[in-house]
PDB file of the backbone (N, CA, C, O) and the ligand in Angstrom, with CONECT records:
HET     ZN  A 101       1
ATOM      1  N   UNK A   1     106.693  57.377  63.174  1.00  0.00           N
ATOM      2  CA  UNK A   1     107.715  57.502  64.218  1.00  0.00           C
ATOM      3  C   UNK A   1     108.366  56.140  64.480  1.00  0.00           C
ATOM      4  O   UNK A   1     107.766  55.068  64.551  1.00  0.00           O
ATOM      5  N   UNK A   2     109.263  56.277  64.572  1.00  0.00           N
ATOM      6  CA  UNK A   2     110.531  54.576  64.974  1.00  0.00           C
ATOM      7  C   UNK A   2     111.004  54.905  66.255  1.00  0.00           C
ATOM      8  O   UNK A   2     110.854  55.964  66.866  1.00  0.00           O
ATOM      9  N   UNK A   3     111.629  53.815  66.616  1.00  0.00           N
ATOM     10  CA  UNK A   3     111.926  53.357  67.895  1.00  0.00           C
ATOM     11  C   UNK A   3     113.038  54.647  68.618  1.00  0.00           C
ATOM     12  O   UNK A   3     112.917  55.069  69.768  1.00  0.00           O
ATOM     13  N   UNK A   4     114.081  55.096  67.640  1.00  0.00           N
ATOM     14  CA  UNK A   4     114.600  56.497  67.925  1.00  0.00           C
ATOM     15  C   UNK A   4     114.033  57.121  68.278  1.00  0.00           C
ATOM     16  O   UNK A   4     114.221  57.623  69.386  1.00  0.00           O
ATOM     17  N   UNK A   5     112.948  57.438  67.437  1.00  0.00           N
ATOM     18  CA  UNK A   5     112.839  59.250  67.662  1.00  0.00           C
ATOM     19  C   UNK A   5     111.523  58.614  68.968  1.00  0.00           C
ATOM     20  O   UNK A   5     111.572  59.605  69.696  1.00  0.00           O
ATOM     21  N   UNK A   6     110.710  57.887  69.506  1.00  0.00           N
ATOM     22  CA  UNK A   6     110.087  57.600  70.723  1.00  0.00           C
ATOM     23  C   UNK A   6     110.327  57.448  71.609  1.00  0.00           C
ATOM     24  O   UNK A   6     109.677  57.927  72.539  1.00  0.00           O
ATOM     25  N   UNK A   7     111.762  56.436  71.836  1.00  0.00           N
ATOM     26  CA  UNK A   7     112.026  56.404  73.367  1.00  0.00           C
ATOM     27  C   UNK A   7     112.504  57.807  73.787  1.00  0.00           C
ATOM     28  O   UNK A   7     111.695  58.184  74.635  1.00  0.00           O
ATOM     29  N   UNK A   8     113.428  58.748  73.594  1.00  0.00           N
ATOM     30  CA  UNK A   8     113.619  59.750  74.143  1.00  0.00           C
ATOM     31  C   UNK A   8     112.543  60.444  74.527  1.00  0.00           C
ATOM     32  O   UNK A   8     112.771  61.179  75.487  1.00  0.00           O
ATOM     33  N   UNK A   9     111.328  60.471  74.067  1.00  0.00           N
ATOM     34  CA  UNK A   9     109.994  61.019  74.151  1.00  0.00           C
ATOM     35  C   UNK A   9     109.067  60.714  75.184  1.00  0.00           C
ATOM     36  O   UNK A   9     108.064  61.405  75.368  1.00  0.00           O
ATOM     37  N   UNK A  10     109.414  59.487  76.023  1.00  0.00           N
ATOM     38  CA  UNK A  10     108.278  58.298  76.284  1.00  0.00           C
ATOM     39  C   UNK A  10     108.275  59.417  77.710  1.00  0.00           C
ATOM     40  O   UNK A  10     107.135  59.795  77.981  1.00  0.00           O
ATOM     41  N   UNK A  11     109.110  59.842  78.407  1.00  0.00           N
ATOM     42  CA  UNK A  11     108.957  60.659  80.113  1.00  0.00           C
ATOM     43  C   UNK A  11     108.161  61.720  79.884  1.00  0.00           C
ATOM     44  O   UNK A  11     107.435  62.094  80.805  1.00  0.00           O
ATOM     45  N   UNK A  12     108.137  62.488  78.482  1.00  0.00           N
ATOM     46  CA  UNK A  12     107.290  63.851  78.319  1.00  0.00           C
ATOM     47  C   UNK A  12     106.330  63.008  77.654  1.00  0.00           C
ATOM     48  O   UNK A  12     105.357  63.763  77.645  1.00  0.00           O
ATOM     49  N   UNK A  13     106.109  62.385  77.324  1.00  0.00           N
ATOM     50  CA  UNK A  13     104.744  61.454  76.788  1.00  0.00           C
ATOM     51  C   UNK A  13     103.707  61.455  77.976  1.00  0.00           C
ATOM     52  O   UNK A  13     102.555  61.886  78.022  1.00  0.00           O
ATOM     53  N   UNK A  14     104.477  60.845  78.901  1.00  0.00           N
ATOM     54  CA  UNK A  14     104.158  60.413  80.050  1.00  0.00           C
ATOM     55  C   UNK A  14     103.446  61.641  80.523  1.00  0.00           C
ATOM     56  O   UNK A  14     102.243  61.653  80.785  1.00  0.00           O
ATOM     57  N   UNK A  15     104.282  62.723  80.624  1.00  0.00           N
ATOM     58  CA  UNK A  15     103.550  63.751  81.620  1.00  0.00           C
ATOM     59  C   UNK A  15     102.777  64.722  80.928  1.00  0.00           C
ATOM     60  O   UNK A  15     102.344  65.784  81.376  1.00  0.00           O
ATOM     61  N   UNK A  16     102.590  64.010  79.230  1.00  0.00           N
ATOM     62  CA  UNK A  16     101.478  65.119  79.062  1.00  0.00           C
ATOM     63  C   UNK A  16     102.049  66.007  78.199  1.00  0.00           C
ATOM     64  O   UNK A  16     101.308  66.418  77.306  1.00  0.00           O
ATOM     65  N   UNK A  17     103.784  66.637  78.243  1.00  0.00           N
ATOM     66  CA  UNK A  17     104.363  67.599  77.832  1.00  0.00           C
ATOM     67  C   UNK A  17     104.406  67.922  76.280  1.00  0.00           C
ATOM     68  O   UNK A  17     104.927  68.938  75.821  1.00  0.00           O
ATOM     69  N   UNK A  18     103.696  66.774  75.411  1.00  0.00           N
ATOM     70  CA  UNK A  18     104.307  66.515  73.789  1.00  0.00           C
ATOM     71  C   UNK A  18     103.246  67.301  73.311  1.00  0.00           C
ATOM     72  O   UNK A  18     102.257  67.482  74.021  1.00  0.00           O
ATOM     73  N   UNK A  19     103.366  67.933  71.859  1.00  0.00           N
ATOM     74  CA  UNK A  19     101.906  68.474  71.711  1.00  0.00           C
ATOM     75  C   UNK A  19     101.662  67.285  70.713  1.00  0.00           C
ATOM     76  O   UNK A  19     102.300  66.292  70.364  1.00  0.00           O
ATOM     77  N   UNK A  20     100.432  67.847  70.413  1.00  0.00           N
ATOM     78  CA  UNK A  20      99.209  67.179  69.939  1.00  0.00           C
ATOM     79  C   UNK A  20      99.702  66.133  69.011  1.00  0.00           C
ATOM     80  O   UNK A  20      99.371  65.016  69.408  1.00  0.00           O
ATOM     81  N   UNK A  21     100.392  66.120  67.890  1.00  0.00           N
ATOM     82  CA  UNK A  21     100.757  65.462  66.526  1.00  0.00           C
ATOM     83  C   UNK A  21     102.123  64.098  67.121  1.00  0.00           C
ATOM     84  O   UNK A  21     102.090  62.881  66.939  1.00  0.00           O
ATOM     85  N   UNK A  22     103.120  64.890  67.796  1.00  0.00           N
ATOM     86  CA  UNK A  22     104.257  64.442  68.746  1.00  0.00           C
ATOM     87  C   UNK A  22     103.636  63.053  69.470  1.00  0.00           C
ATOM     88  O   UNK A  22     104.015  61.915  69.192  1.00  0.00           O
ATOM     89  N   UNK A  23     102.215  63.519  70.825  1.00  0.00           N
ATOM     90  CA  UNK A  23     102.003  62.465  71.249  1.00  0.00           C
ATOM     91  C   UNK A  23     101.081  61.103  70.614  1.00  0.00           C
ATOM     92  O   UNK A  23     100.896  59.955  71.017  1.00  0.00           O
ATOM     93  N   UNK A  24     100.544  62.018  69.206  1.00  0.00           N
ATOM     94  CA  UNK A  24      99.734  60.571  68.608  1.00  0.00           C
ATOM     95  C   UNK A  24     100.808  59.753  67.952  1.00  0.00           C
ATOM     96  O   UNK A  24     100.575  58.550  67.838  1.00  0.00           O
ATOM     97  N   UNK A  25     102.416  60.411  67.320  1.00  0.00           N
ATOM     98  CA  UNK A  25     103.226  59.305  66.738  1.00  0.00           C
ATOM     99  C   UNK A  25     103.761  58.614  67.833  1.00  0.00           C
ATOM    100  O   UNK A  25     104.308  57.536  67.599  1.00  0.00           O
ATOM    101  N   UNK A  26     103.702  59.075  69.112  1.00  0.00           N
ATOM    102  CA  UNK A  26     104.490  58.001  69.886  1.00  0.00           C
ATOM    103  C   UNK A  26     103.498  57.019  70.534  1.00  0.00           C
ATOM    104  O   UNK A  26     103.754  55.892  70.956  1.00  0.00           O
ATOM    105  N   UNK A  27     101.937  57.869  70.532  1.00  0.00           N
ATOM    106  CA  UNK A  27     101.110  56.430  71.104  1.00  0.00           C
ATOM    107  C   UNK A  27     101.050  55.239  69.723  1.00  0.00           C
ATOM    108  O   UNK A  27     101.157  54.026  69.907  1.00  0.00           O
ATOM    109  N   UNK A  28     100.894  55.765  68.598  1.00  0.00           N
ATOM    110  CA  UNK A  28     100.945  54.784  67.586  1.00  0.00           C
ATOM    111  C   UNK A  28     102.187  53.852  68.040  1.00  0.00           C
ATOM    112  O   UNK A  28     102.056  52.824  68.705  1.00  0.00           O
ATOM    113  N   UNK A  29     103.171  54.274  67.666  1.00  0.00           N
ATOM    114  CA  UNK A  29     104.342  53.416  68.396  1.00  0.00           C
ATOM    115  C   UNK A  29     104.237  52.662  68.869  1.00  0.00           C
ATOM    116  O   UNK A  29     104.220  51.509  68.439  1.00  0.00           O
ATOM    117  N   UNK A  30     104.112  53.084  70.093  1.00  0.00           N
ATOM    118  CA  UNK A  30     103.441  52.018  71.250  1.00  0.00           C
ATOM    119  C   UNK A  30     102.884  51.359  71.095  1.00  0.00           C
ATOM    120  O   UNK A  30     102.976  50.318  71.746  1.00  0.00           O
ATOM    121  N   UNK A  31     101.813  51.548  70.004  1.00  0.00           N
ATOM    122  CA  UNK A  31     100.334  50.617  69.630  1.00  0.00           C
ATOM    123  C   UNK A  31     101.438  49.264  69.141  1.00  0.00           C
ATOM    124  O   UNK A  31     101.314  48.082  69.462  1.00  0.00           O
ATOM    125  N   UNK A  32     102.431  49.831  68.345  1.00  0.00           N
ATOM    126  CA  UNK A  32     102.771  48.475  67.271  1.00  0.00           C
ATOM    127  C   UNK A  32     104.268  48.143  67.828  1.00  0.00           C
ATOM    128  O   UNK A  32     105.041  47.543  67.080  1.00  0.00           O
ATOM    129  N   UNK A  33     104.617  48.470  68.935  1.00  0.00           N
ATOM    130  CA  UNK A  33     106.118  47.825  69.250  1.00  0.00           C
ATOM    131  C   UNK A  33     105.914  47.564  69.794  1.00  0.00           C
ATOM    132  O   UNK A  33     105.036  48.351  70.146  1.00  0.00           O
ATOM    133  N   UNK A  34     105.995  46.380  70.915  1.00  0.00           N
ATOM    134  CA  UNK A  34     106.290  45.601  71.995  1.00  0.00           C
ATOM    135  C   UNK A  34     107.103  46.525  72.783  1.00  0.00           C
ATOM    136  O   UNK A  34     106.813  47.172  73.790  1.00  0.00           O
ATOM    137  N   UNK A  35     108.140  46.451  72.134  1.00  0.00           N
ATOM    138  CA  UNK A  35     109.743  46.634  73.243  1.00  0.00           C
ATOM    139  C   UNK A  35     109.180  48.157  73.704  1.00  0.00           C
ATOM    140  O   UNK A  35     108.951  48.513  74.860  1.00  0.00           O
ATOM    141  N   UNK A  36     109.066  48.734  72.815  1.00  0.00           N
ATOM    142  CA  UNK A  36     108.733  50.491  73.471  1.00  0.00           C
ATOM    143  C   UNK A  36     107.798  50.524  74.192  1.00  0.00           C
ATOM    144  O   UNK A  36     107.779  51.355  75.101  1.00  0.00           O
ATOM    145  N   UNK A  37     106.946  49.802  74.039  1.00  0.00           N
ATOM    146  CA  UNK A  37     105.753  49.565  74.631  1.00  0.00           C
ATOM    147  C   UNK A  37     106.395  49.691  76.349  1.00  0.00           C
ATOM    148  O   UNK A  37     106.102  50.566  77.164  1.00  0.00           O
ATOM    149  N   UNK A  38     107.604  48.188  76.599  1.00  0.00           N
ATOM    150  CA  UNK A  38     107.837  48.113  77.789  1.00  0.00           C
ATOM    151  C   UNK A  38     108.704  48.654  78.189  1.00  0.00           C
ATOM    152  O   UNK A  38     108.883  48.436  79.387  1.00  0.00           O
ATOM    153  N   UNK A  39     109.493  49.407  77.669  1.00  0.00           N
ATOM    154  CA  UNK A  39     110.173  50.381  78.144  1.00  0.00           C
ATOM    155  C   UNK A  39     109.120  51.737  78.590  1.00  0.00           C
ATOM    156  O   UNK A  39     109.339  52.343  79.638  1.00  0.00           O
ATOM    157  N   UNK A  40     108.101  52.080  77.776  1.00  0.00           N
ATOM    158  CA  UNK A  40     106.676  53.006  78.366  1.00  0.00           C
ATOM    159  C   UNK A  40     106.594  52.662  79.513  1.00  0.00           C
ATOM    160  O   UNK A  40     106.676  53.556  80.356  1.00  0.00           O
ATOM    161  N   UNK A  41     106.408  51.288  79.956  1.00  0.00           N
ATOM    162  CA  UNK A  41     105.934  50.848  81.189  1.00  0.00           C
ATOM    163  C   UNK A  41     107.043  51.347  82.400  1.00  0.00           C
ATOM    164  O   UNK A  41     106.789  51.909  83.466  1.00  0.00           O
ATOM    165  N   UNK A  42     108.142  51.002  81.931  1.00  0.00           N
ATOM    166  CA  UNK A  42     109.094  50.885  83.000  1.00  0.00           C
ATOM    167  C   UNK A  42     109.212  52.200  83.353  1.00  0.00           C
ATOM    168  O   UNK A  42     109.292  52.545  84.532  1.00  0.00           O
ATOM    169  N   UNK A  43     109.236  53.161  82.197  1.00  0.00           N
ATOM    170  CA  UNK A  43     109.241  54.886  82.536  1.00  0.00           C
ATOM    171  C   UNK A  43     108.114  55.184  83.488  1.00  0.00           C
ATOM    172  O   UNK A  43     108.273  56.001  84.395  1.00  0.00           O
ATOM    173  N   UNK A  44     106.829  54.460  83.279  1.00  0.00           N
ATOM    174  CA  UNK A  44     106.065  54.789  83.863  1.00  0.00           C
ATOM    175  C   UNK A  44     106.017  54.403  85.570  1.00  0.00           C
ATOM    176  O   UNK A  44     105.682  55.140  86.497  1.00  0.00           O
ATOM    177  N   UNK A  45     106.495  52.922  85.610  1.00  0.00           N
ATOM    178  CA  UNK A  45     106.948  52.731  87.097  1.00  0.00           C
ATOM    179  C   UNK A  45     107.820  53.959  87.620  1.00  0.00           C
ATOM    180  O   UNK A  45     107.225  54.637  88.457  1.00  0.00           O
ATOM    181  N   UNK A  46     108.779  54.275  87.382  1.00  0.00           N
ATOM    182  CA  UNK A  46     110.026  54.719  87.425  1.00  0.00           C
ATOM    183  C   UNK A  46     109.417  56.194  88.351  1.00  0.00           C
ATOM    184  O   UNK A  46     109.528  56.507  89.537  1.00  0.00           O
ATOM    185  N   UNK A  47     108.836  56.781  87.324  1.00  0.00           N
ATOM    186  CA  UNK A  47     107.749  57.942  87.577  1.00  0.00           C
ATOM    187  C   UNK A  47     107.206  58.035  88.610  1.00  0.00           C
ATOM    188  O   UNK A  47     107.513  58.844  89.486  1.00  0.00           O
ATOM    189  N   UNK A  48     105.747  56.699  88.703  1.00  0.00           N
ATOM    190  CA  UNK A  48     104.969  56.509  89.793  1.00  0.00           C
ATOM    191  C   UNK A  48     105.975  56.777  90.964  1.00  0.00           C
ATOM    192  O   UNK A  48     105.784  57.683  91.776  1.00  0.00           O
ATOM    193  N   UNK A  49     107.545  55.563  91.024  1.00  0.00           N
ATOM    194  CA  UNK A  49     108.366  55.909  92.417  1.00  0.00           C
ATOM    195  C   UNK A  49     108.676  56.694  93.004  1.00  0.00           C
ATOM    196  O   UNK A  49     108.641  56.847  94.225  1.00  0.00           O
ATOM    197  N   UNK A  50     109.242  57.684  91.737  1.00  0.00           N
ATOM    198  CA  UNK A  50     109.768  58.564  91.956  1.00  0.00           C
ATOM    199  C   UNK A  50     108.947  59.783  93.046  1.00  0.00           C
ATOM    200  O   UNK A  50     109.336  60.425  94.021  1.00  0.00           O
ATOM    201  N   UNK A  51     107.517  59.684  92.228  1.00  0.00           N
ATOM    202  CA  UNK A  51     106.667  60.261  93.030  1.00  0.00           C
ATOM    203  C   UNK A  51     106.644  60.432  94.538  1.00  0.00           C
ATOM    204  O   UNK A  51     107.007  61.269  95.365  1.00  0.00           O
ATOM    205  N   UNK A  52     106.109  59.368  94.510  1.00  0.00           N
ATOM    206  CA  UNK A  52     105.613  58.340  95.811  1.00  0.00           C
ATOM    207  C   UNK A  52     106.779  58.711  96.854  1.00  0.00           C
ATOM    208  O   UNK A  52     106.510  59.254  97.926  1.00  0.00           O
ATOM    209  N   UNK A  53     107.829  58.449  96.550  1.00  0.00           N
ATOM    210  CA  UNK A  53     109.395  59.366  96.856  1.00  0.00           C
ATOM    211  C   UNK A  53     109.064  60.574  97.279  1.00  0.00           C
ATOM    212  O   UNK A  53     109.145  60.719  98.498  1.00  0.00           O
ATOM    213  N   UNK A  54     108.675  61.603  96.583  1.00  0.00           N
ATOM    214  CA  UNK A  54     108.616  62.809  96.981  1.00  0.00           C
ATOM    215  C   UNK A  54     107.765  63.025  97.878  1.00  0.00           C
ATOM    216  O   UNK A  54     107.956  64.003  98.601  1.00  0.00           O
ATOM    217  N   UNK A  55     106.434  62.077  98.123  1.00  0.00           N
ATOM    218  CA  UNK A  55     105.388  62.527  98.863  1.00  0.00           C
ATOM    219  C   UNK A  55     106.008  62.286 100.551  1.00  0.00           C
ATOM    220  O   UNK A  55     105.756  62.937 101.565  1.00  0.00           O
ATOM    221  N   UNK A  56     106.854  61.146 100.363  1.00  0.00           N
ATOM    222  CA  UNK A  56     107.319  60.426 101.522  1.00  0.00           C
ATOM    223  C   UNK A  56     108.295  61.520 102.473  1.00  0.00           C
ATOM    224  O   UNK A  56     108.320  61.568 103.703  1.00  0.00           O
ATOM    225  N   UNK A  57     109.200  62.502 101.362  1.00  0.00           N
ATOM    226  CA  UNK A  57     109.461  63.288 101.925  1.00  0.00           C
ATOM    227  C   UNK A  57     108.622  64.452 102.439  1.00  0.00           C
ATOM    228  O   UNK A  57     108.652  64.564 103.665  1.00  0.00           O
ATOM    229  N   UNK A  58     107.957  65.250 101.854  1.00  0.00           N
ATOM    230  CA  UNK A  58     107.311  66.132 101.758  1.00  0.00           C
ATOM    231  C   UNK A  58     106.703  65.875 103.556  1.00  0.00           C
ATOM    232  O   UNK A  58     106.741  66.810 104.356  1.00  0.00           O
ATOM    233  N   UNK A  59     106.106  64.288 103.996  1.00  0.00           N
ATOM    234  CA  UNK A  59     105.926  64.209 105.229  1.00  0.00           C
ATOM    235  C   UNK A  59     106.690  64.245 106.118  1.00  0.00           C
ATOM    236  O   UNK A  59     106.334  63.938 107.256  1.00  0.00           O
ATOM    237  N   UNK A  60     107.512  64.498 105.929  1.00  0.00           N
ATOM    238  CA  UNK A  60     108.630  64.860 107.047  1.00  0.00           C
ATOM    239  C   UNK A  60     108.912  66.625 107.437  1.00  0.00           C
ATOM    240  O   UNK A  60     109.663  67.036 108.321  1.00  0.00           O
ATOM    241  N   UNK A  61     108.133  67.409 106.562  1.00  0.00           N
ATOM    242  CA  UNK A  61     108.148  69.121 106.406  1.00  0.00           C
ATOM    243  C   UNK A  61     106.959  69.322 108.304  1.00  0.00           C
ATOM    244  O   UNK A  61     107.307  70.048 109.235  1.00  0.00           O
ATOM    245  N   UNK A  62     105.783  68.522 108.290  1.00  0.00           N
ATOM    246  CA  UNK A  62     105.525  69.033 109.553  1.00  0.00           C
ATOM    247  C   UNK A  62     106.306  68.759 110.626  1.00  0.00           C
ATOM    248  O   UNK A  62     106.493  69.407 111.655  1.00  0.00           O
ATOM    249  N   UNK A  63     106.707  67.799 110.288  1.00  0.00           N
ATOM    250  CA  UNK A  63     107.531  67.288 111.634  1.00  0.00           C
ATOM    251  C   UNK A  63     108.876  68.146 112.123  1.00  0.00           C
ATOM    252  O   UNK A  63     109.328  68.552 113.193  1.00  0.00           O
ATOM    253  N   UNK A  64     109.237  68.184 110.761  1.00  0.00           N
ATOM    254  CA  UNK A  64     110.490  69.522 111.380  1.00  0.00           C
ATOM    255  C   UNK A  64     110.135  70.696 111.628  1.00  0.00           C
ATOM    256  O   UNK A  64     110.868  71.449 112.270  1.00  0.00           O
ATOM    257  N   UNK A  65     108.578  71.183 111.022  1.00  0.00           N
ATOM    258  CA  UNK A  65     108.160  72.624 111.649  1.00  0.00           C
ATOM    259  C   UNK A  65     108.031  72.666 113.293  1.00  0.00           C
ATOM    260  O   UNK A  65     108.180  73.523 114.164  1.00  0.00           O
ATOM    261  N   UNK A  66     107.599  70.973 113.228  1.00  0.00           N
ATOM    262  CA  UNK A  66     107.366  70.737 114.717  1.00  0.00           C
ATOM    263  C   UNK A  66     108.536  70.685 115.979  1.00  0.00           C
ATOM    264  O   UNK A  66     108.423  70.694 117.205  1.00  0.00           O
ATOM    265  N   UNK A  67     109.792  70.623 114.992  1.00  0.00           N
ATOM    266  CA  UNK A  67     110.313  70.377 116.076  1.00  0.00           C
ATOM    267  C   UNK A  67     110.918  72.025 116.121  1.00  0.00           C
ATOM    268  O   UNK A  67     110.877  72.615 117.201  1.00  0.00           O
ATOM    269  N   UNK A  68     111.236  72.422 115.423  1.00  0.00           N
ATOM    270  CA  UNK A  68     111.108  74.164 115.369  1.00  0.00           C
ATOM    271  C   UNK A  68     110.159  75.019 116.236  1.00  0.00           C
ATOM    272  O   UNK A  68     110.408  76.030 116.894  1.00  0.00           O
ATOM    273  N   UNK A  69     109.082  74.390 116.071  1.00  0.00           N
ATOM    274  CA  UNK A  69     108.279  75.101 117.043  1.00  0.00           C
ATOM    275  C   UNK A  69     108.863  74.761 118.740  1.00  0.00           C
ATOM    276  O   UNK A  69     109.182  75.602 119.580  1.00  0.00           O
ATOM    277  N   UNK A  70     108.867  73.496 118.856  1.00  0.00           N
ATOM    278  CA  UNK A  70     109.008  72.760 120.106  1.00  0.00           C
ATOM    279  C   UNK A  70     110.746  74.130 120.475  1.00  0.00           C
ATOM    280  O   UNK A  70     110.641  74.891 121.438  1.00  0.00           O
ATOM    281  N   UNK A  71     111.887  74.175 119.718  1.00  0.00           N
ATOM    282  CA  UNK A  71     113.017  74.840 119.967  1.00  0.00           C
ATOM    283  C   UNK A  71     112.376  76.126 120.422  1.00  0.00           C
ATOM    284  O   UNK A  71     112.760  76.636 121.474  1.00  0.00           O
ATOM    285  N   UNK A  72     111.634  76.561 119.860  1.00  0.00           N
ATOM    286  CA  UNK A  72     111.402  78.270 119.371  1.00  0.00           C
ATOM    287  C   UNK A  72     110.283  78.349 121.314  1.00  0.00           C
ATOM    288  O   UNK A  72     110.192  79.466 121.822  1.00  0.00           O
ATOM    289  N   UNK A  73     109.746  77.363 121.926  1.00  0.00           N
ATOM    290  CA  UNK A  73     108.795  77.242 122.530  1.00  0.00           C
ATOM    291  C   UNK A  73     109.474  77.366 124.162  1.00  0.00           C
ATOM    292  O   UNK A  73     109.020  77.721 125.250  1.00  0.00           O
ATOM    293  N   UNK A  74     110.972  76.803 123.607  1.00  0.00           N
ATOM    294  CA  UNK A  74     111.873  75.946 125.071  1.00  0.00           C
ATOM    295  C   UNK A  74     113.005  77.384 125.720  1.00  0.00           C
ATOM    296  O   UNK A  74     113.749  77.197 126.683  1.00  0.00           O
TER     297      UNK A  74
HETATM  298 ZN    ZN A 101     109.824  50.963  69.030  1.00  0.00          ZN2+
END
């Protein structure tokens, strides 16, 4: 696998999505490129944020049940 056909790969790498044969040419990759290597990384930050993002919202779901309740109460 070369630097083409991996980076498009590296976000479903990431989450697991590649099958079996797919994710050993792109970890090889990785093994022997630098640059893909850090572009892996950066996908992988990118990811983690993105996350972390969603959770941040997701805490804001009681609070508006709460204030729903508080309307529904008045
Ligand atoms: Zn590469």
């Amino acid at each position: 696998m070369d630097c083409e056909e991996s980076l498009p790969l590296l976000s479903e790498y990431h989450a697991g999505a590649l099958d079996e044969s797919t994710r050993e040419g792109v970890r090889e990759h990785l093994g022997c490129c630098p640059p893909c290597d850090g572009v892996y990384r950066d996908v992988e930050t990118i990811i983690v944020s993105a996350s972390s993002l969603r959770e941040e919202e997701s805490i804001s779901f009681p609070d508006e049940t709460a204030v729903w309740q508080r309307i529904q109460f008045s």
